[in-house]
N, CA, C and O of each residue as an XYZ file, in Angstrom:
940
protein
N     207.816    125.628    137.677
C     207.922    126.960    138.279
C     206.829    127.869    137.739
O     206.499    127.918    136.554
N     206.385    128.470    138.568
C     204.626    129.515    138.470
C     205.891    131.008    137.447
O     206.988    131.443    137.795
N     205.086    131.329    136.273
C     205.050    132.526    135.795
C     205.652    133.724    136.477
O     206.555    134.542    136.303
N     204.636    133.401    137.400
C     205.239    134.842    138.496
C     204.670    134.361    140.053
O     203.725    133.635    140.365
N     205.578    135.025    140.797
C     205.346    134.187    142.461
C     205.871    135.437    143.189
O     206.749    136.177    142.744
N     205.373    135.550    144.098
C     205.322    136.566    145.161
C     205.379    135.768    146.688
O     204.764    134.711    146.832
N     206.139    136.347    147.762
C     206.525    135.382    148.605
C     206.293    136.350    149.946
O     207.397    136.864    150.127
N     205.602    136.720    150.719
C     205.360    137.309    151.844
C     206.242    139.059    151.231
O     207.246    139.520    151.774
N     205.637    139.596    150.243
C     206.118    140.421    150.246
C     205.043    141.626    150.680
O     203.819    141.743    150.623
N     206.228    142.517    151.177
C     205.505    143.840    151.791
C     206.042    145.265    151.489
O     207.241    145.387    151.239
N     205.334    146.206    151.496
C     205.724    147.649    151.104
C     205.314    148.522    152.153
O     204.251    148.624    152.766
N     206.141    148.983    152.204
C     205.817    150.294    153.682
C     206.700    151.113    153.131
O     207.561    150.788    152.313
N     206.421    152.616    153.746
C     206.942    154.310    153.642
C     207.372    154.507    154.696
O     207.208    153.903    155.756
N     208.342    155.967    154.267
C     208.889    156.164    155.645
C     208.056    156.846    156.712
O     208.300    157.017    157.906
N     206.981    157.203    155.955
C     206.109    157.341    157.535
C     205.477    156.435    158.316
O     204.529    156.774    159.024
N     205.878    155.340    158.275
C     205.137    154.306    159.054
C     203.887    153.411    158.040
O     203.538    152.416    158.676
N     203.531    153.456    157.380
C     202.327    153.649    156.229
C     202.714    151.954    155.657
O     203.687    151.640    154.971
N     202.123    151.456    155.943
C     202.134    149.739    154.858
C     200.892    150.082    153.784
O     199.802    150.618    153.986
N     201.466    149.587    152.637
C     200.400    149.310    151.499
C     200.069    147.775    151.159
O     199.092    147.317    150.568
N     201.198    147.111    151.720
C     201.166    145.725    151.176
C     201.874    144.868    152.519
O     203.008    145.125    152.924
N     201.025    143.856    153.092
C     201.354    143.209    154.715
C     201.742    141.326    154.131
O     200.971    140.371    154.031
N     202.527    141.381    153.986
C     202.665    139.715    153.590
C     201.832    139.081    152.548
O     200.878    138.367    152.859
N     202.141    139.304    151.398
C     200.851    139.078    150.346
C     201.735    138.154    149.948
O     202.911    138.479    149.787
N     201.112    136.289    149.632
C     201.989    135.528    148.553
C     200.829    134.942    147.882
O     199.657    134.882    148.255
N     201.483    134.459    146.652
C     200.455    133.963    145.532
C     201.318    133.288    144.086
O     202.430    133.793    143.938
N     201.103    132.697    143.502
C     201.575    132.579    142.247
C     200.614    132.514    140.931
O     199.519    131.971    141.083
N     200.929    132.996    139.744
C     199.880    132.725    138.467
C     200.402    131.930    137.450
O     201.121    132.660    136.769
N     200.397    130.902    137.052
C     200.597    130.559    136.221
C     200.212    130.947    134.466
O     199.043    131.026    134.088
N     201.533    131.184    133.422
C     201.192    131.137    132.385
C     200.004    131.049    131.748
O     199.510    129.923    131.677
N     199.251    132.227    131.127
C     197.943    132.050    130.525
C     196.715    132.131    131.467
O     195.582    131.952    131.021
N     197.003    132.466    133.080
C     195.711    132.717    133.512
C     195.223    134.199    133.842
O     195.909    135.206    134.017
N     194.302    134.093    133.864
C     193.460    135.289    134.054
C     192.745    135.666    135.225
O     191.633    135.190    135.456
N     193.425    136.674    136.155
C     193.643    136.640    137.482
C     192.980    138.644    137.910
O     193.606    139.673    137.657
N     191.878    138.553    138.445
C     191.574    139.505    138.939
C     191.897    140.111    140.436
O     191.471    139.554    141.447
N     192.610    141.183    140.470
C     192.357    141.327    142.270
C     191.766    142.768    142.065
O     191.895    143.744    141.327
N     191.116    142.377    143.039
C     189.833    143.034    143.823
C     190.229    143.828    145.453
O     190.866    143.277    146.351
N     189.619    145.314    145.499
C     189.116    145.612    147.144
C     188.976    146.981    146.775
O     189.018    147.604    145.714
N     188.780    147.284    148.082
C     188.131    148.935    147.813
C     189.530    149.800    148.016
O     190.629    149.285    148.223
N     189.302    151.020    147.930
C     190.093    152.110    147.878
C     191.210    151.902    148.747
O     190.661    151.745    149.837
N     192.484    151.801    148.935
C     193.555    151.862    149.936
C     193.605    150.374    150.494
O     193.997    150.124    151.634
N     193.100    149.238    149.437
C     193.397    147.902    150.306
C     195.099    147.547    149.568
O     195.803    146.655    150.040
N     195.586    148.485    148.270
C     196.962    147.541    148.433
C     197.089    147.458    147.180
O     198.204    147.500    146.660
N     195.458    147.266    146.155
C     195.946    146.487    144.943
C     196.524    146.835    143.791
O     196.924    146.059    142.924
N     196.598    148.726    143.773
C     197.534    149.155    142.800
C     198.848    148.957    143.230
O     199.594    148.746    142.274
N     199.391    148.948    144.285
C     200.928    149.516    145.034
C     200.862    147.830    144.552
O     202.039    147.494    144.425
N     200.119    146.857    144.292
C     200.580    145.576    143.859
C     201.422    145.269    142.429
O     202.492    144.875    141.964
N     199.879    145.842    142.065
C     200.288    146.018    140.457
C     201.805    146.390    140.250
O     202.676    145.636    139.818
N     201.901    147.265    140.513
C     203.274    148.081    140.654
C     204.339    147.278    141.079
O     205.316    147.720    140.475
N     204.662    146.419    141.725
C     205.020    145.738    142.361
C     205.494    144.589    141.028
O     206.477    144.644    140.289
N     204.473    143.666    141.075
C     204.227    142.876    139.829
C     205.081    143.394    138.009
O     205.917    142.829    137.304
N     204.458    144.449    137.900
C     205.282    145.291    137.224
C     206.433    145.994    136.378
O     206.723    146.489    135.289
N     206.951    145.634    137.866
C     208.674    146.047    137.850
C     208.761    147.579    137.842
O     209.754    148.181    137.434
N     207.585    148.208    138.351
C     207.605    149.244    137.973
C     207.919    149.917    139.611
O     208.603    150.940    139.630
N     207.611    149.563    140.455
C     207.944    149.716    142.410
C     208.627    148.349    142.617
O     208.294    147.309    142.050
N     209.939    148.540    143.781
C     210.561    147.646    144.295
C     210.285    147.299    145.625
O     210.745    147.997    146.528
N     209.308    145.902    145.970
C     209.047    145.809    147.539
C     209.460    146.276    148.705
O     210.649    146.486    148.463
N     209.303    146.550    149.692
C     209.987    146.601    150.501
C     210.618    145.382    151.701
O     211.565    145.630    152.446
N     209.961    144.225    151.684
C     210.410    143.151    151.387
C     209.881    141.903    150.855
O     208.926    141.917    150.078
N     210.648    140.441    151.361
C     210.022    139.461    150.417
C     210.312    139.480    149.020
O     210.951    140.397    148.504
N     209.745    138.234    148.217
C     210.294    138.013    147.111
C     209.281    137.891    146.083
O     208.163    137.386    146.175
N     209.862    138.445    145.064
C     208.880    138.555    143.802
C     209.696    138.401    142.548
O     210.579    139.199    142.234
N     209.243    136.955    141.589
C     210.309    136.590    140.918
C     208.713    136.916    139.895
O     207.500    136.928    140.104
N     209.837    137.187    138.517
C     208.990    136.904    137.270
C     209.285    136.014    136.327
O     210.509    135.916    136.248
N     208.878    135.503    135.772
C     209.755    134.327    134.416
C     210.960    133.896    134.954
O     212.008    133.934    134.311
N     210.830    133.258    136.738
C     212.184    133.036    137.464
C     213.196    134.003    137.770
O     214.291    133.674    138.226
N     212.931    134.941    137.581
C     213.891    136.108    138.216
C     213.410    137.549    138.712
O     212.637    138.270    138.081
N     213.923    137.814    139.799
C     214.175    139.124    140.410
C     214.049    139.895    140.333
O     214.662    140.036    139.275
N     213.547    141.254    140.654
C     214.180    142.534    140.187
C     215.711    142.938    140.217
O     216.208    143.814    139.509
N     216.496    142.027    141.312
C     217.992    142.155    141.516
C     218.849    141.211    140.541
O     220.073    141.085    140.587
N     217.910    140.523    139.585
C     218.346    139.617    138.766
C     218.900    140.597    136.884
O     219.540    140.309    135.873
N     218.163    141.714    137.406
C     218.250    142.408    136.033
C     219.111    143.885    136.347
O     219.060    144.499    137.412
N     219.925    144.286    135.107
C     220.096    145.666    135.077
C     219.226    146.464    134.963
O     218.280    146.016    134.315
N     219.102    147.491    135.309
C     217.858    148.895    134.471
C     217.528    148.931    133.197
O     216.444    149.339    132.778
N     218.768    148.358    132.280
C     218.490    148.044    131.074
C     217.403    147.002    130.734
O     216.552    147.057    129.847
N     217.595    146.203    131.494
C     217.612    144.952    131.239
C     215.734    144.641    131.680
O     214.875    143.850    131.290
N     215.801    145.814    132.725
C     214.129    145.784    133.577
C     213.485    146.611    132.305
O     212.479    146.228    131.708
N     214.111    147.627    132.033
C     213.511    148.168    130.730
C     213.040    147.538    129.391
O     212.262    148.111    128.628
N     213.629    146.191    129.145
C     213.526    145.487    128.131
C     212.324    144.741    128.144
O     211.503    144.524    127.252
N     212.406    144.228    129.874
C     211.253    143.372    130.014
C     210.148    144.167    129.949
O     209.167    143.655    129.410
N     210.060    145.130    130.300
C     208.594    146.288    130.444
C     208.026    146.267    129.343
O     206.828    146.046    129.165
N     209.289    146.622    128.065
C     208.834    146.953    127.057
C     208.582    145.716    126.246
O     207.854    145.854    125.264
N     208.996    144.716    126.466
C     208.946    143.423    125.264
C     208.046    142.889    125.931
O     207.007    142.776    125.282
N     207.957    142.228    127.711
C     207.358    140.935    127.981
C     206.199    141.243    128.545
O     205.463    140.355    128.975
N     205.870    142.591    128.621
C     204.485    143.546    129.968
C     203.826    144.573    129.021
O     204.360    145.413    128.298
N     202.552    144.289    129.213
C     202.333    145.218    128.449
C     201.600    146.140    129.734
O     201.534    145.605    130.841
N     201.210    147.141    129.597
C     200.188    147.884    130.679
C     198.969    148.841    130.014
O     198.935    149.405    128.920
N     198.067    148.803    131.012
C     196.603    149.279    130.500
C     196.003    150.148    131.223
O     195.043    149.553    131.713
N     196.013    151.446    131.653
C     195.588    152.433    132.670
C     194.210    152.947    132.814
O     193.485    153.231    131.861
N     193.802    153.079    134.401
C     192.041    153.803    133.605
C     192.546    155.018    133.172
O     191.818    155.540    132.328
N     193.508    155.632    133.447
C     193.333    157.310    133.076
C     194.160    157.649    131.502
O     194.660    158.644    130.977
N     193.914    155.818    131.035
C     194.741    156.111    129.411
C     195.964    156.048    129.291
O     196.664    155.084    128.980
N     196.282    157.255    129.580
C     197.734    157.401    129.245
C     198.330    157.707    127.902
O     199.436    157.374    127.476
N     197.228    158.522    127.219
C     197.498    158.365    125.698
C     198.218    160.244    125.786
O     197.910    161.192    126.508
N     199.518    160.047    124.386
C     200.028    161.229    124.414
C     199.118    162.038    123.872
O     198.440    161.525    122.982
N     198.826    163.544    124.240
C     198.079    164.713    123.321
C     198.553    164.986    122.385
O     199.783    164.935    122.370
N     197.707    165.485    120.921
C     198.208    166.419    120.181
C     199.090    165.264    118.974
O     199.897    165.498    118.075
N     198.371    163.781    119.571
C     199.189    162.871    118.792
C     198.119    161.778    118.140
O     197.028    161.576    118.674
N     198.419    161.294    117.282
C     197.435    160.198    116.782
C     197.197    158.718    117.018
O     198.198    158.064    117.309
N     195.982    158.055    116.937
C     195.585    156.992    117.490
C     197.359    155.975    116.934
O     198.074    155.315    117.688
N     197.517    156.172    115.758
C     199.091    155.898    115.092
C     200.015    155.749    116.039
O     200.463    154.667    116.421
N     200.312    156.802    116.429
C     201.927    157.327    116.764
C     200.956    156.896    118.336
O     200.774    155.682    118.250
N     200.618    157.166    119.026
C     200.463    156.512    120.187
C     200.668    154.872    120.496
O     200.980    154.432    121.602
N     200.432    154.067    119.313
C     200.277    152.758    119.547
C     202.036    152.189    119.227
O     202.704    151.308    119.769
N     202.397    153.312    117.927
C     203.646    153.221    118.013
C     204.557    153.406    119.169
O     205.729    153.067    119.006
N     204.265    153.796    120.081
C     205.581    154.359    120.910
C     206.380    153.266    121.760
O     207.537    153.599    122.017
N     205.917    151.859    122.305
C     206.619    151.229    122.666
C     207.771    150.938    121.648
O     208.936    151.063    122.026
N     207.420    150.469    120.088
C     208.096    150.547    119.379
C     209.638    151.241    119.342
O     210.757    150.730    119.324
N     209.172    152.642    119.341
C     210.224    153.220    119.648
C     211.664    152.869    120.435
O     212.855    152.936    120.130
N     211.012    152.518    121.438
C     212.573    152.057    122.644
C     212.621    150.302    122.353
O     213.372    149.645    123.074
N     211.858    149.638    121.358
C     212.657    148.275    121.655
C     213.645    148.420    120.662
O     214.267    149.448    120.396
N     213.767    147.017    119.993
C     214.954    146.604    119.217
C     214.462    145.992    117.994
O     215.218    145.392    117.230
N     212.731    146.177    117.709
C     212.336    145.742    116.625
C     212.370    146.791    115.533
O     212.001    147.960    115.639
N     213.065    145.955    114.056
C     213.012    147.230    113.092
C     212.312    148.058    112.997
O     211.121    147.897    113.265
N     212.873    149.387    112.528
C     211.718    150.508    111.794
C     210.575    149.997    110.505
O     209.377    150.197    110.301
N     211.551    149.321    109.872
C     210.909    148.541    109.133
C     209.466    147.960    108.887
O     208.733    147.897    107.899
N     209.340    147.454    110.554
C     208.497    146.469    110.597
C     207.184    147.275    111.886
O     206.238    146.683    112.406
N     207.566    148.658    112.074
C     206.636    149.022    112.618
C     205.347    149.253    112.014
O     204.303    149.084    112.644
N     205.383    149.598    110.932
C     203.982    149.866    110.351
C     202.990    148.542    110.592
O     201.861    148.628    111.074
N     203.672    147.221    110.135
C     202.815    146.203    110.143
C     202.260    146.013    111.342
O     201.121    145.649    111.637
N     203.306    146.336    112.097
C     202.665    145.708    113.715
C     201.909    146.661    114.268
O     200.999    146.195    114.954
N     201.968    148.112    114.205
C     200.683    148.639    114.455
C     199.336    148.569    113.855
O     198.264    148.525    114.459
N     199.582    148.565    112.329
C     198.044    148.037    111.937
C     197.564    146.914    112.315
O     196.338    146.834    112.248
N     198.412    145.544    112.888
C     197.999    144.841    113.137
C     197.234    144.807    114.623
O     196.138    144.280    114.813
N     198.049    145.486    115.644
C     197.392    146.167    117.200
C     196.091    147.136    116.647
O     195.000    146.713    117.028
N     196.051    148.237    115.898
C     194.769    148.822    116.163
C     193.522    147.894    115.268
O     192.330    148.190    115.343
N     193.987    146.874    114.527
C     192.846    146.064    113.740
C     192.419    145.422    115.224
O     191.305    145.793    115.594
N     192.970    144.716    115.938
C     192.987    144.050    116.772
C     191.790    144.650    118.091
O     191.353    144.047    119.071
N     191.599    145.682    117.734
C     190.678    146.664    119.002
C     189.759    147.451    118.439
O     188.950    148.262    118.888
N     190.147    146.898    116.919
C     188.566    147.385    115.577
C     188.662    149.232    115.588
O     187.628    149.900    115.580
N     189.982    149.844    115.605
C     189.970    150.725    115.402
C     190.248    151.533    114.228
O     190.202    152.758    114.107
N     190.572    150.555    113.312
C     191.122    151.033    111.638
C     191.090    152.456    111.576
O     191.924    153.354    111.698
N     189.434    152.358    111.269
C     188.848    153.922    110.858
C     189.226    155.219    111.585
O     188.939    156.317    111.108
N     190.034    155.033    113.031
C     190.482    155.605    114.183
C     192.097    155.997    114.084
O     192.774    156.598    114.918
N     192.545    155.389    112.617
C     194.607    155.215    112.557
C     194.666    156.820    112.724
O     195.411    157.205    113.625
N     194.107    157.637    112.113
C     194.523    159.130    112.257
C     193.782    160.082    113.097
O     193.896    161.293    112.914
N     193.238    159.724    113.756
C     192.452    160.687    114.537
C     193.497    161.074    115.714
O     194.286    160.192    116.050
N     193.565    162.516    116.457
C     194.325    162.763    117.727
C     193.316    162.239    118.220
O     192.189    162.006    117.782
N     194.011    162.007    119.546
C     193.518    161.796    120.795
C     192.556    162.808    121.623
O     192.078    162.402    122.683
N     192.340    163.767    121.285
C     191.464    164.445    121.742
C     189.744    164.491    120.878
O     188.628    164.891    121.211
N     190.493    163.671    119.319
C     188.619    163.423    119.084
C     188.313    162.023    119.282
O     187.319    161.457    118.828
N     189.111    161.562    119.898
C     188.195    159.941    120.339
C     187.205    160.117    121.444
O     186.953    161.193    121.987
N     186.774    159.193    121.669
C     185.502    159.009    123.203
C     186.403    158.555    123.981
O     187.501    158.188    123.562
N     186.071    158.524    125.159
C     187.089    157.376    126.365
C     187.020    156.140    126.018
O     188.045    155.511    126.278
N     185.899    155.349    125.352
C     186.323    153.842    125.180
C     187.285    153.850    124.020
O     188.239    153.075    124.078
N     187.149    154.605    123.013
C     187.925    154.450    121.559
C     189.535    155.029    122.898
O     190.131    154.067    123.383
N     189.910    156.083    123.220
C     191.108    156.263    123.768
C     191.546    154.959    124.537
O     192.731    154.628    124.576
N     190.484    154.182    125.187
C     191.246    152.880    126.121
C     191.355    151.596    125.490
O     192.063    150.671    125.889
N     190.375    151.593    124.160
C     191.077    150.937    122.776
C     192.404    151.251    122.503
O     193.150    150.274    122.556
N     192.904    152.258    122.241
C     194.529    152.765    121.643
C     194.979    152.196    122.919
O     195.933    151.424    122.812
N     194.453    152.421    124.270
C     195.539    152.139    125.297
C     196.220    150.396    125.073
O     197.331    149.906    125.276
N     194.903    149.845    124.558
C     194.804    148.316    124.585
C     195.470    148.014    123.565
O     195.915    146.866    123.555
N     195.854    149.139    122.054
C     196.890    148.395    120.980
C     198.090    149.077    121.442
O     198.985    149.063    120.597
N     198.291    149.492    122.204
C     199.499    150.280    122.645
C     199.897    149.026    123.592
O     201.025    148.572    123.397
N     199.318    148.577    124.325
C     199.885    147.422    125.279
C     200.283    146.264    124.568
O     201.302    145.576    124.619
N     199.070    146.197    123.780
C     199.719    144.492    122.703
C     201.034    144.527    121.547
O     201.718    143.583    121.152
N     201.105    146.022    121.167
C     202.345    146.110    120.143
C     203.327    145.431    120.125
O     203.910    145.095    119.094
N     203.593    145.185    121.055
C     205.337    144.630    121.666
C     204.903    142.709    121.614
O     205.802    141.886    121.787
N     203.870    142.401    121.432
C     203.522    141.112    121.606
C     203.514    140.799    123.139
O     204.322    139.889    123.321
N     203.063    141.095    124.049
C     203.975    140.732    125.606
C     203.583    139.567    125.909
O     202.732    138.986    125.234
N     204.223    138.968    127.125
C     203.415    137.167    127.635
C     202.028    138.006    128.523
O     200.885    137.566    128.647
N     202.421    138.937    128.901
C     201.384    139.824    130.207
C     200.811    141.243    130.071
O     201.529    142.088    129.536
N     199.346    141.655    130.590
C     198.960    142.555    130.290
C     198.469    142.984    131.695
O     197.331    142.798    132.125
N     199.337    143.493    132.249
C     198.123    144.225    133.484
C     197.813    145.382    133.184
O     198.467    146.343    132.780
N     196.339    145.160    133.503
C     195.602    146.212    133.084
C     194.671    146.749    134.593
O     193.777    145.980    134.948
N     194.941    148.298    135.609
C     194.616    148.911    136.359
C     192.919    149.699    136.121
O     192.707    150.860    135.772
N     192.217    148.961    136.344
C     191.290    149.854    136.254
C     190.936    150.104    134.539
O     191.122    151.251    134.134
N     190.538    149.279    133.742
C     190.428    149.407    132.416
C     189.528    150.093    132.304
O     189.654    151.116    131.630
N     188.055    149.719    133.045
C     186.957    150.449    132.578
C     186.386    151.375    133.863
O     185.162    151.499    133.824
N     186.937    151.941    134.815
C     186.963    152.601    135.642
C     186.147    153.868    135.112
O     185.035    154.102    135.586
N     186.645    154.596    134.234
C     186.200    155.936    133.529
C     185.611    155.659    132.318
O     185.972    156.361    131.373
N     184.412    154.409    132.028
C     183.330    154.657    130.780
C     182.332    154.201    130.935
O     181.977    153.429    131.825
N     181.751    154.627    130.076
C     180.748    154.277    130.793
C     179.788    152.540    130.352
O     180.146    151.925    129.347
N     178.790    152.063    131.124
C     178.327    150.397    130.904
C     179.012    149.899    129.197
O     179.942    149.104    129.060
N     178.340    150.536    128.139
C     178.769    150.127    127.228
C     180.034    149.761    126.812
O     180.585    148.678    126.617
N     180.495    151.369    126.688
C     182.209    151.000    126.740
C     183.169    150.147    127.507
O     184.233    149.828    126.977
N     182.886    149.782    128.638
C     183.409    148.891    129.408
C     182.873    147.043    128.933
O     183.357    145.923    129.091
N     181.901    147.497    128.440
C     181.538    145.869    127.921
C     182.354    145.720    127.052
O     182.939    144.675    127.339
N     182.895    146.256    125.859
C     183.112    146.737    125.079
C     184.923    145.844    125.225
O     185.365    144.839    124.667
N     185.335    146.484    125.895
C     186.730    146.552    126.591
C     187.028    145.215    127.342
O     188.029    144.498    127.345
N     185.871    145.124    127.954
C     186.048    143.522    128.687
C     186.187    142.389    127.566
O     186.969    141.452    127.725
N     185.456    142.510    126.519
C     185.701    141.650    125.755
C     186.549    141.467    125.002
O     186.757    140.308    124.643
N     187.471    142.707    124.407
C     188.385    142.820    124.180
C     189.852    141.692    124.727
O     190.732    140.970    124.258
N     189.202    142.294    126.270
C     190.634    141.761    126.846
C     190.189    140.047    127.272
O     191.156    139.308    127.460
N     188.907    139.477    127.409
C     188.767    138.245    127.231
C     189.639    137.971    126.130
O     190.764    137.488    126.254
N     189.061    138.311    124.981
C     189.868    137.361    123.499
C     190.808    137.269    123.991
O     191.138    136.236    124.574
N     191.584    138.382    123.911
C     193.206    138.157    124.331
C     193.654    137.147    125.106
O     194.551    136.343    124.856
N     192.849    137.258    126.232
C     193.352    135.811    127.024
C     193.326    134.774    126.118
O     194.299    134.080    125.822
N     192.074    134.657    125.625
C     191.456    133.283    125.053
C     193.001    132.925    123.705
O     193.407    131.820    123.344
N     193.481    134.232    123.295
C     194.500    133.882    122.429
C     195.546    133.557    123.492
O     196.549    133.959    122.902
N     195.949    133.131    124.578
C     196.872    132.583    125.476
C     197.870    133.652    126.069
O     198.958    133.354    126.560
N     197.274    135.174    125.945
C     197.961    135.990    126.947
C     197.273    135.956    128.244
O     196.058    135.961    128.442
N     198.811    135.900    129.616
C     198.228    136.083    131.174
C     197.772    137.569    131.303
O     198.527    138.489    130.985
N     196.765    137.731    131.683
C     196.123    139.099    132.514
C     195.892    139.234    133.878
O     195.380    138.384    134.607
N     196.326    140.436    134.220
C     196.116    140.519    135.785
C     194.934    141.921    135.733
O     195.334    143.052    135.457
N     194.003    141.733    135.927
C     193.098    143.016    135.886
C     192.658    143.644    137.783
O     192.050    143.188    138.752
N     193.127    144.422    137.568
C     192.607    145.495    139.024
C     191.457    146.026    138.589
O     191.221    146.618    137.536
N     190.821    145.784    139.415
C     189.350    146.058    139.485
C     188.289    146.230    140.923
O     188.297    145.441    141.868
N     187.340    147.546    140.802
C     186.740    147.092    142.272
C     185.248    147.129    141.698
O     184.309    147.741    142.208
N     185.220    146.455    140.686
C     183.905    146.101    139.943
C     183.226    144.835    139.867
O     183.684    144.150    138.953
N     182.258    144.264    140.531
C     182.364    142.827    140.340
C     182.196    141.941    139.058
O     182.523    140.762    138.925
N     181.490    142.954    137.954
C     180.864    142.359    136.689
C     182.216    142.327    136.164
O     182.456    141.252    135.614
N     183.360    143.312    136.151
C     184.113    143.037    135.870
C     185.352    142.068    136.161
O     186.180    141.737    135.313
N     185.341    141.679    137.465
C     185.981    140.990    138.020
C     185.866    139.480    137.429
O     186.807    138.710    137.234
N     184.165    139.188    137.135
C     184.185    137.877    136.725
C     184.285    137.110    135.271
O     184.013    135.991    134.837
N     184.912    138.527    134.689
C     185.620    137.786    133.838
C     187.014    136.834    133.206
O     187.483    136.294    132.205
N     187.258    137.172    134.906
C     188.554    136.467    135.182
C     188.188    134.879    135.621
O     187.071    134.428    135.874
N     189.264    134.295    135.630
C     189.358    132.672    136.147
C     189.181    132.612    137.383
O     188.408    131.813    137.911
N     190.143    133.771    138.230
C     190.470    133.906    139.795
C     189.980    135.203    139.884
O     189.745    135.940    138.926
N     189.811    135.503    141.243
C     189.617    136.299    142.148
C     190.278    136.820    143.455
O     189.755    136.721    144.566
N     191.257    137.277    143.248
C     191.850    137.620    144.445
C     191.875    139.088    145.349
O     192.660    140.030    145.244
N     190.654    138.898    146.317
C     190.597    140.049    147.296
C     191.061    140.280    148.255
O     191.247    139.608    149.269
N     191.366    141.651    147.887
C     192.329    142.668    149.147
C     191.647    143.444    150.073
O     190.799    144.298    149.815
N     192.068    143.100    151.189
C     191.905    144.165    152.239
C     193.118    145.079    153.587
O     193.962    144.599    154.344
N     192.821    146.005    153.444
C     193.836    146.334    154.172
C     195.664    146.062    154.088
O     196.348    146.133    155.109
N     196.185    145.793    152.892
C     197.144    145.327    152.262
C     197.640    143.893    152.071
O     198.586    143.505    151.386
N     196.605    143.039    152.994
C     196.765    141.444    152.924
C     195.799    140.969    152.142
O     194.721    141.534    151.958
N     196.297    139.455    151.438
C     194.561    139.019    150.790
C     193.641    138.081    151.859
O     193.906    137.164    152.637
N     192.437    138.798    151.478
C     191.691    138.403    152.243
C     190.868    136.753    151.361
O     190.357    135.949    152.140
N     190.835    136.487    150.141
C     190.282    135.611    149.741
C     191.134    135.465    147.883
O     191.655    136.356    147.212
N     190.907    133.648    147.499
C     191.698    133.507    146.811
C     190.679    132.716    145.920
O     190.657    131.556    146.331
N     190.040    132.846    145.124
C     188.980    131.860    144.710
C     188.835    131.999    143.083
O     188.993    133.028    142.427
N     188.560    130.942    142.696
C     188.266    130.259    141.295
C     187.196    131.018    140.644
O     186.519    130.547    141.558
N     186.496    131.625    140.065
C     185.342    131.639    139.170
C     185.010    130.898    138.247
O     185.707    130.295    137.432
N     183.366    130.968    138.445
C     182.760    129.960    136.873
C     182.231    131.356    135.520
O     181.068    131.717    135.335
N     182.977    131.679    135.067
C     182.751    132.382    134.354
C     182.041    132.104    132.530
O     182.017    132.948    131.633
N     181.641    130.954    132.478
C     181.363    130.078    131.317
C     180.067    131.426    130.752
O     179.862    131.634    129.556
N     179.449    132.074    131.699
C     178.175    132.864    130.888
C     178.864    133.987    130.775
O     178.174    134.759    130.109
N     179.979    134.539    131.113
C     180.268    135.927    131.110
C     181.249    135.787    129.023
O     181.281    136.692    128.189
N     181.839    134.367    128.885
C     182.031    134.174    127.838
C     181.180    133.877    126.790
O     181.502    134.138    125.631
N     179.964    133.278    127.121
C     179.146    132.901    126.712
C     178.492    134.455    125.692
O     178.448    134.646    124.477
N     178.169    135.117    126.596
C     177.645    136.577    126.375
C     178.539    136.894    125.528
O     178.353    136.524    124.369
N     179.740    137.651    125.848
C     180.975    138.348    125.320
C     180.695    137.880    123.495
O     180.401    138.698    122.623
N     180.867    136.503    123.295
C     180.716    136.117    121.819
C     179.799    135.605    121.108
O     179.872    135.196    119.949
N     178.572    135.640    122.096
C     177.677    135.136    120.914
C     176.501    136.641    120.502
O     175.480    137.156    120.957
N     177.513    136.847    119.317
C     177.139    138.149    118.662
C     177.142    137.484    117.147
O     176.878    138.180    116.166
């Protein structure tokens, strides 16, 4: 059984409005899966979808074999927070708070000791080379150092999955190299990623490629990405 599987599912509003026209696909455990298209083809209202964060409007979308009708609210909450991690272009980091207490906050709502939070955040911001960054607010970082915190804020919880919307959307060439490689390792350490992207340099750092148009996919294809890794680590 595929990780996660999606089955002719679709999303429409009550004004008539589809975002998503029969989309199916499955990813298996540990791959690294880009979808791709331009503005209004579908692929955030996917994300979302994928998520658990929007409920289709129809069709089926199972995760780790189950449902969204398979779980309580509690229970969807658990998975968000333990098995998903998420990665936004616009951050998402709290103000007026520190690179710290931001990475902490999934923490907060699971069920892992107080105890044991300290370790696991130093271990998330080592992880995105932000040490020197544990106390700074969020308003004196750069945008790549803020979408660093976004990136130990997603891994805290350990998750199997990281979708990440638009990671490097808002930085600029460097910082986005920066970030891509980031989230390579991660894979390479055996987390699945789903990256939204309408970037192609970025796109090919994925395994797959899956492009959207108009809320259906229009193409489903493999990449050879051997130089985009190649690059990324030989530093």
């Amino acid at each position: 059984m595929a990780f996660l599987s999606i089955e002719n599912v679709e999303k429409s509003y009550p004004d008539g409005t589809y975002a998503l026209r029969g989309v199916s696909f499955s990813i298996e455990k540990g791959e690294f899966v880009a979808i791709m298209g331009p503005s209004g083809s579908g692929k955030s209202t996917l994300l979302h979808v994928l998520g658990f964060l929007d409920r289709q409007s129809k069709g089926v979308y199972r995760f780790d074999g189950k449902t969204m009708d398979d779980y309580t609210e509690e229970e969807l909450a658990h998975v968000r927070n333990k098995k998903m991690g998420f990665v936004f272009q616009a951050f998402n980091l709290l103000p007026r708070t520190t690179t710290k207490e931001n990475v902490e906050l999934p923490l907060l709502y699971s069920d892992v000791k107080k105890s044991e939070h300290e370790k696991l955040v130093k271990e998330a911001i080592l992880a995105v080379g932000l040490v020197e960054r544990t106390n700074h607010l969020s308003s004196q970082l750069s945008g790549g150092e803020r979408q660093r915190v976004a990136i130990a804020r997603a891994l805290v919880n350990d998750p199997d999955i990281i979708f990440a919307d638009e990671p490097t959307g808002n930085l600029d060439s460097k910082s986005g190299k920066m970030i891509m490689e980031i989230i390579q390792r991660l894979h390479g350490e055996g987390r699945t990623i789903i990256l939204i992207t309408h970037e192609t340099y970025t796109a090919q750092h994925a395994q797959r490629i899956i492009r959207m148009l108009d809320g259906k996919i229009e193409s489903d294809t493999v990449v050879d990405n051997r130089h985009i890794a190649r690059d990324s680590f030989e530093k």
